[in-house]
C-alpha positions as CSV (number, residue, x, y, z in Angstrom):
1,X,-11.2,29.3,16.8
2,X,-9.4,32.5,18.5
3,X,-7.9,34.9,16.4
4,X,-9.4,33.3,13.1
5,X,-11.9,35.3,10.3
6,X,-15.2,32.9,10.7
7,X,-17.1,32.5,7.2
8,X,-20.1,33.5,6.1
9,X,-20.8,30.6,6.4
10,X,-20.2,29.3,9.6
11,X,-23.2,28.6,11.1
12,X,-24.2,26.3,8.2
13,X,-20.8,23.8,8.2
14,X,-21.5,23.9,12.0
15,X,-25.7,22.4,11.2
16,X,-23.6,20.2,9.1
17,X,-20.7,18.6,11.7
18,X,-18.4,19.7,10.0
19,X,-14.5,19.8,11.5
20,X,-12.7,22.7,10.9
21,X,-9.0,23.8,10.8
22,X,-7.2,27.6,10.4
23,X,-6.4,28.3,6.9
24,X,-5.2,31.6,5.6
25,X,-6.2,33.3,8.7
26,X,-9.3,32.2,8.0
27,X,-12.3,28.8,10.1
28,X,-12.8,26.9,7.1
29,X,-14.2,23.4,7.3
30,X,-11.8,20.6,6.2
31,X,-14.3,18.1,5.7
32,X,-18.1,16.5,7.0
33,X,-18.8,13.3,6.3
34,X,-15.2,12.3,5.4
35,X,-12.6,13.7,2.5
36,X,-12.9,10.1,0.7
37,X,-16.8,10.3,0.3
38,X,-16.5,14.0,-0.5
39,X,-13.6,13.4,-2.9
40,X,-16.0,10.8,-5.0
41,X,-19.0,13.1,-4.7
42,X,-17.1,15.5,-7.3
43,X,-15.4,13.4,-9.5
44,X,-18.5,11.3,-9.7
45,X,-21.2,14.0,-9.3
46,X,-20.9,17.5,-7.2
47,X,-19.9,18.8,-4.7
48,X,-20.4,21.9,-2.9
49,X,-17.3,24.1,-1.3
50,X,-17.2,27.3,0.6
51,X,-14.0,28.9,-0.7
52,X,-14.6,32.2,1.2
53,X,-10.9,32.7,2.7
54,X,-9.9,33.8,-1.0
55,X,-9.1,37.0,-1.2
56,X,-11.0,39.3,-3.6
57,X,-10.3,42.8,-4.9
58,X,-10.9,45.0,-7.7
59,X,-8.9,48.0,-9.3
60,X,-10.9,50.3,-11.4
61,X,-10.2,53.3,-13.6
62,X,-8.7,54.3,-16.9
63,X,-6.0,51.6,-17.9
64,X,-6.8,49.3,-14.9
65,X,-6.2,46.4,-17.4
66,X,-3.1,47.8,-18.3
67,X,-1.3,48.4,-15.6
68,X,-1.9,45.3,-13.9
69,X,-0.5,43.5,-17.2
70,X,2.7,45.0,-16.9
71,X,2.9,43.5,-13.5
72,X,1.4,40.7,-13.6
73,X,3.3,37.3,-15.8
74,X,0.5,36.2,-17.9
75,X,-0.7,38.6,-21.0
76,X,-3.6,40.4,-19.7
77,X,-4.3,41.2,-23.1
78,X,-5.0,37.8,-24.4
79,X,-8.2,38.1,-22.7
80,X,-11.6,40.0,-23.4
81,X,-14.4,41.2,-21.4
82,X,-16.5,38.5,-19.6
83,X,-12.9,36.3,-19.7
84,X,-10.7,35.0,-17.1
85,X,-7.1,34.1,-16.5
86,X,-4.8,32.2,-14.4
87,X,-1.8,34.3,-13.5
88,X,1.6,35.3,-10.9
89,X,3.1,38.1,-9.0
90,X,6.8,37.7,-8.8
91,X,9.6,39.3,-6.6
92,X,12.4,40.3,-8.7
93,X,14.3,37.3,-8.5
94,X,11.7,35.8,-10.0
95,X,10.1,33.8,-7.1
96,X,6.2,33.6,-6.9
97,X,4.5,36.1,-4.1
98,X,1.4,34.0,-5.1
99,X,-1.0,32.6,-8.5
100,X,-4.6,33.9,-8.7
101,X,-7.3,33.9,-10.8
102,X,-8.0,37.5,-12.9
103,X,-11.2,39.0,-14.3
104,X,-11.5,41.5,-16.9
105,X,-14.7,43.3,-16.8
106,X,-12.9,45.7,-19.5
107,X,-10.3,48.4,-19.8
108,X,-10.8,49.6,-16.9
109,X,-12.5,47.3,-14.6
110,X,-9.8,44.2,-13.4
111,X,-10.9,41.7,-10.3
112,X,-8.3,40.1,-9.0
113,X,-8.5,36.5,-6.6
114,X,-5.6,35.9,-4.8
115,X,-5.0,33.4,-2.1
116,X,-6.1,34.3,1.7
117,X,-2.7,34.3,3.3
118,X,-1.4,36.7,0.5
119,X,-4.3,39.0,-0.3
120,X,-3.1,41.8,1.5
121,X,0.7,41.4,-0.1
122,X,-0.7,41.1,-3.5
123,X,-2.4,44.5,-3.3
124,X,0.6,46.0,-1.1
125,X,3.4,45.2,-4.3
126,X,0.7,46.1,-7.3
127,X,-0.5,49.7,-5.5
128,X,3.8,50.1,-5.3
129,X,4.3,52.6,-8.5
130,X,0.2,52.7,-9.4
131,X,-0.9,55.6,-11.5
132,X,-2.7,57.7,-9.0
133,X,-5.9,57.2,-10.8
134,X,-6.7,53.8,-9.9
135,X,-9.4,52.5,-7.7
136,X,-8.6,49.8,-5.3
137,X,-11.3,47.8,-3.5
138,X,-10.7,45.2,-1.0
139,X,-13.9,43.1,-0.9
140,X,-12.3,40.4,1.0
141,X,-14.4,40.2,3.6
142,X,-17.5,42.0,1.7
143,X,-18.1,39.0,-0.4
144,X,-18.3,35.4,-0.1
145,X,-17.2,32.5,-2.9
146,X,-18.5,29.4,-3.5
147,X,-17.0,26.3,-5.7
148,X,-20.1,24.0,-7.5
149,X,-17.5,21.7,-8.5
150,X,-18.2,18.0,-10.7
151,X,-20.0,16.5,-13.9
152,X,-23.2,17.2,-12.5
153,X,-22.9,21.0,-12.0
154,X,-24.4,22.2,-15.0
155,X,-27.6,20.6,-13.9
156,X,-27.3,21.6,-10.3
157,X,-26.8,25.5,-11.8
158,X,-29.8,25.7,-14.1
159,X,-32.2,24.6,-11.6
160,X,-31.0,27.1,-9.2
161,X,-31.6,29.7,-11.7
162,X,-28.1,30.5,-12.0
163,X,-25.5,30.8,-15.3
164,X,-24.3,27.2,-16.5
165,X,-23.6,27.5,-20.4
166,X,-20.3,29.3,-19.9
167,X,-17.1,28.8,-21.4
168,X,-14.4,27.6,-19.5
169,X,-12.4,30.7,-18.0
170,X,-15.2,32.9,-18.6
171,X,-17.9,34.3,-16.1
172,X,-21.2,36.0,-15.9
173,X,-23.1,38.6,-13.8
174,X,-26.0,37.6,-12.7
175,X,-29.4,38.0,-10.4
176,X,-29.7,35.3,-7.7
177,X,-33.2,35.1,-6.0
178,X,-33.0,34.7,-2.0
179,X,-35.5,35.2,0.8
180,X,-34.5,38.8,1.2
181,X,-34.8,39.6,-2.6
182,X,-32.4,39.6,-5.5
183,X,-28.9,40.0,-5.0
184,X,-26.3,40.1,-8.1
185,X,-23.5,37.6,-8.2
186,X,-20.7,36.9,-10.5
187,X,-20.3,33.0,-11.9
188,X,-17.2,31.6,-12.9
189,X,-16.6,28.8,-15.3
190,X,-13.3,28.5,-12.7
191,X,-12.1,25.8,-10.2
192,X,-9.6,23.9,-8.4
193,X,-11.1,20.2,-8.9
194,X,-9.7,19.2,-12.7
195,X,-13.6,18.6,-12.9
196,X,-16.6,20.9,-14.5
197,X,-17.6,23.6,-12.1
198,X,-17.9,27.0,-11.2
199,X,-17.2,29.3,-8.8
200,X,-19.8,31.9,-7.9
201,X,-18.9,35.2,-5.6
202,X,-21.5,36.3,-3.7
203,X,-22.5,39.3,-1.2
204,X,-20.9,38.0,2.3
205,X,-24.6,38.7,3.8
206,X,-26.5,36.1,0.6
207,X,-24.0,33.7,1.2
208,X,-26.2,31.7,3.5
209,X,-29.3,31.6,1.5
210,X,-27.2,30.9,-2.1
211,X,-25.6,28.1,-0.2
212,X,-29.0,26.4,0.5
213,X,-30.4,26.4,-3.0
214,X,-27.3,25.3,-4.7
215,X,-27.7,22.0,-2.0
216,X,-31.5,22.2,-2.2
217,X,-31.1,22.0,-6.0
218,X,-28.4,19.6,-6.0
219,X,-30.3,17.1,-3.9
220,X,-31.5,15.0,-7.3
221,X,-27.6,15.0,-8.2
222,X,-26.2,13.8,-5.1
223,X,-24.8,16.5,-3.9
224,X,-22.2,16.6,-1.0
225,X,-20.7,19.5,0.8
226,X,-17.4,19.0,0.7
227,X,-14.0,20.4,2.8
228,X,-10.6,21.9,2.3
229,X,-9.5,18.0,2.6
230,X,-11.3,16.9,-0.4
231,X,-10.4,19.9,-2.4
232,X,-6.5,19.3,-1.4
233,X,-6.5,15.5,-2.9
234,X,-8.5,16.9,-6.0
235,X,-6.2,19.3,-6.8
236,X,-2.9,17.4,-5.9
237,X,-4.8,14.3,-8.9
238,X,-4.6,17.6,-11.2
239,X,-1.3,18.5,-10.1
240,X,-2.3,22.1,-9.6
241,X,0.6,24.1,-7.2
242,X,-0.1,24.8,-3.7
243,X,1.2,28.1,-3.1
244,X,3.1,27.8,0.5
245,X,4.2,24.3,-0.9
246,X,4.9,23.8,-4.7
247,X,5.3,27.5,-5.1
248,X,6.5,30.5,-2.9
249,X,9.0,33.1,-3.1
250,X,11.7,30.7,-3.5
251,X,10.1,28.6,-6.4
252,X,9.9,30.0,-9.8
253,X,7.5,29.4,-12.7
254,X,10.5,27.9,-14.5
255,X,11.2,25.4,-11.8
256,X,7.0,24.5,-11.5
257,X,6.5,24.1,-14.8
258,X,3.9,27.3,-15.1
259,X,5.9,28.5,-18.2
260,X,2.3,29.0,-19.8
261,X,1.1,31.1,-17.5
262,X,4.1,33.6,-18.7
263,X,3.6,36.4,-21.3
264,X,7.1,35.8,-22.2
265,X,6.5,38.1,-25.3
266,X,5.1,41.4,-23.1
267,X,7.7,43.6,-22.4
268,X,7.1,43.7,-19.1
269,X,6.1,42.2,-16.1
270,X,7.4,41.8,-12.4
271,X,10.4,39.6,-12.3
272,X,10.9,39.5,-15.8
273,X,14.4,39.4,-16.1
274,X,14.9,36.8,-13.6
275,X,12.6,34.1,-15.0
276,X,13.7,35.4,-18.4
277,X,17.2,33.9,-17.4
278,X,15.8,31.4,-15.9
279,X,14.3,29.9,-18.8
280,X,17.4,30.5,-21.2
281,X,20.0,28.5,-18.4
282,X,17.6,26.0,-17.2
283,X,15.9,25.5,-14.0
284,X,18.3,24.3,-11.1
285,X,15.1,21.7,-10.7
286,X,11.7,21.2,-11.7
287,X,8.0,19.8,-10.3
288,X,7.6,16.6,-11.1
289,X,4.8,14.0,-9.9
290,X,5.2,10.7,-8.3
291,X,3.8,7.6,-7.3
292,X,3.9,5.1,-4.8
293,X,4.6,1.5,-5.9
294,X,4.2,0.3,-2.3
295,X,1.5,1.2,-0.3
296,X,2.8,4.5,1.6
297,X,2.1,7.9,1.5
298,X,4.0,10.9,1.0
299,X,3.6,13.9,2.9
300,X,5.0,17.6,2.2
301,X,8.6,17.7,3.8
302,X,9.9,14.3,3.3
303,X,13.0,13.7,1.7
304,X,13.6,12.3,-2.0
305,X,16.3,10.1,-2.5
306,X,18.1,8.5,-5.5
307,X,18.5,4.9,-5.7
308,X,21.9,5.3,-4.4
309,X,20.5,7.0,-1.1
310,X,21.4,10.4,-2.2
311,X,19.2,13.0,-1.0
312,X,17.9,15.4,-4.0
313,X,14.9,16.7,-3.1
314,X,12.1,16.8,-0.9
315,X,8.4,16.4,-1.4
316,X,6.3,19.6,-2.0
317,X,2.7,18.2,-1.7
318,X,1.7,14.7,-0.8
319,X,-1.6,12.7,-0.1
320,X,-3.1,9.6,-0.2
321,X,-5.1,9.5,-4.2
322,X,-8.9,8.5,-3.4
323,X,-9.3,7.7,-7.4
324,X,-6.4,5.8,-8.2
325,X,-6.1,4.0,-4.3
326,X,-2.7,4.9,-4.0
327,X,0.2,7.5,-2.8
328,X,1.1,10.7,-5.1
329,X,3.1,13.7,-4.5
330,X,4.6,16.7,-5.9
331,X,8.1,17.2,-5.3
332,X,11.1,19.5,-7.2
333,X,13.6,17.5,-8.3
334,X,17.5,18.0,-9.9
335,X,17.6,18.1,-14.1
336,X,17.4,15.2,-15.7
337,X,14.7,13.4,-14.0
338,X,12.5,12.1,-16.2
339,X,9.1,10.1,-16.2
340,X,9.3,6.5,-15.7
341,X,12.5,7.0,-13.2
342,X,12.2,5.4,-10.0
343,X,12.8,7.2,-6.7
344,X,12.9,6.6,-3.2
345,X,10.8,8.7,-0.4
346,X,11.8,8.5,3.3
347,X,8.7,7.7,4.5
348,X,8.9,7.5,8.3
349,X,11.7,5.1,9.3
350,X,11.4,3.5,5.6
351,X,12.8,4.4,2.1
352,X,9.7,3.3,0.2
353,X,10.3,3.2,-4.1
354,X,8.0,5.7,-6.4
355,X,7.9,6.0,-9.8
356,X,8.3,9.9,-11.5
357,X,5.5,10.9,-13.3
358,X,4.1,14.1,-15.0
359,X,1.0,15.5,-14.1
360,X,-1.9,15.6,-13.7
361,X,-2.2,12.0,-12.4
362,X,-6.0,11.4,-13.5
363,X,-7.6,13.0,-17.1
364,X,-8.9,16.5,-16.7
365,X,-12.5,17.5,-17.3
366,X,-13.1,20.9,-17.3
């Protein structure tokens, strides 16, 4: 596609039929032999992602760690070496510039995983006011990521010679073997799915060879390649944010429920203040999850409704739930809206009836 970043990757989704869409400035395949089929291969087995639009950089040198945790919201200092964190950049009114995933090496080693679309704002805002003695390497398009993603991943890991036994949020260096000889990688007890997996970052130029023994070794498993499709109705099951949709500049943490992603004890971090006041007044609204009691399905934009027609809010994210065969969505709505209220969702033409719910709308096994 012109004027998109190809993966890695590329030539293998092609061999594989896969269709592909433009995603963070980034070719990424949204799905090959069809999001529902992929959808069950995870939650029932594995599956097999390439997550390489993710931005990836590192910032090294003394108090790397620190720094970083008096920008970023969560406490950087909950964590030890080998550990991982989910965390947010906020402006200072307290909206989210984007959530990523953290890695502390140590003191003074940090990788940070943003989103593709953001990569180069995250790193823009955090280098703002950096001691001059920081390191920062963009290794965006230097290395390649891969999600192993489902309840047979541990399996598919050990026989490709790679770390499985790994707490969750935790990660491991490693040596891969390829064709061309041993190349180090980093696994992640991480992902995006609500189901085991891990996420493993790989040189751009291994990517290839890694990708085939992960499917080569997955083959006994069932194994499916899966899509950006399949990994969008996993994550909207868990209720996990979209950045862009559930959050963005002009959603909070407060208002999507992330409150535990918030050192709220640190004394500081971007957007402090804000959130801080935030929290103490009460959000103006607040992510909640619904579901369809007819047979329609929600999509991002459409309007929410009160039983009196009233409009108050719209829907954030919204997709059709492969596991439990109906509608679900994400959508912010006014204070006191509670579970078990029922909604209406302009659906077309239609006002169709959903129920509020909190998520994640199916159990969690990571």
């Amino acid at each position: 596609m012109p004027g998109l970043i190809a993966s890695p990757l590329s030539g293998i989704h092609r061999g594989l039929g896969a269709k592909f869409a433009g995603f963070g400035g980034f070719e990424m395949p949204v799905e090959y032999a069809g999001v529902l089929a992929e959808h069950a291969a995870v939650r029932g087995a594995v599956g097999l992602f390439d997550v390489s639009h993710l931005g990836t950089f590192v910032v090294a040198g003394e108090g790397a760690a620190a720094y970083l945790n008096t920008r970023l919201s969560n406490d950087l200092d909950r964590l030890g070496p080998g550990q991982a964190q989910y965390t947010l950049l906020l402006t200072e009114s307290g909206g989210v510039v984007d959530d990523m995933i953290v890695y502390r090496f140590g003191d003074d080693r940090v990788m940070v995983v943003p989103n593709a679309a953001n990569s180069a704002a995250v790193i823009a805002q955090l280098r703002t006011g950096a001691p001059g003695g920081l390191a920062w390497t963009d290794r965006h398009t230097q290395d390649a990521i891969l999600a192993l993603q489902g309840p047979r991943s541990p399996e598919v890991m050990s026989k490709a010679g790679l770390p499985a036994d790994l707490a969750y949020m935790a990660f491991s260096e490693a040596v891969a073997a390829t064709p061309d000889g041993p190349v180090g990688v980093m696994v992640c007890r991480t992902g995006y799915t609500g189901e085991r997996g891990y996420e493993i970052v790989v040189p751009a130029g291994a990517a290839p060879a890694i990708w085939e023994r992960l499917m080569t070794s997955g083959g006994p498993y069932g194994i499916q390649p899966a899509g950006l499709g399949a990994r969008d109705t996993l994550r909207t099951e868990m209720g996990y944010p979209l950045h862009g949709q559930d959050l963005s500049v002009e959603i909070t943490p407060v208002q999507a429920r992330l409150n535990w992603a918030v050192g709220w004890k640190k004394p500081a971090f971007d957007g402090a203040s804000a959130v801080r006041s935030e929290r103490e007044q009460g959000p103006a609204r607040t992510l909640l999850g619904l579901k369809a009691l007819t047979r329609a399905i929600p999509r991002p934009g459409m309007k929410v409704r009160d039983e009196g027609g009233e409009e108050i809010g719209r829907v954030t994210s919204g997709t059709f739930s492969p596991t439990l065969k109906q509608g679900i969505a994400l959508a912010l709505l006014p204070p006191g809206t509670q579970p078990g209220d029922q909604v209406l969702v302009e659906v077309r033409t239609r006002q169709e009836p959903f129920e509020v719910t909190k998520p994640p709308f199916v159990p969690a096994h990571v």
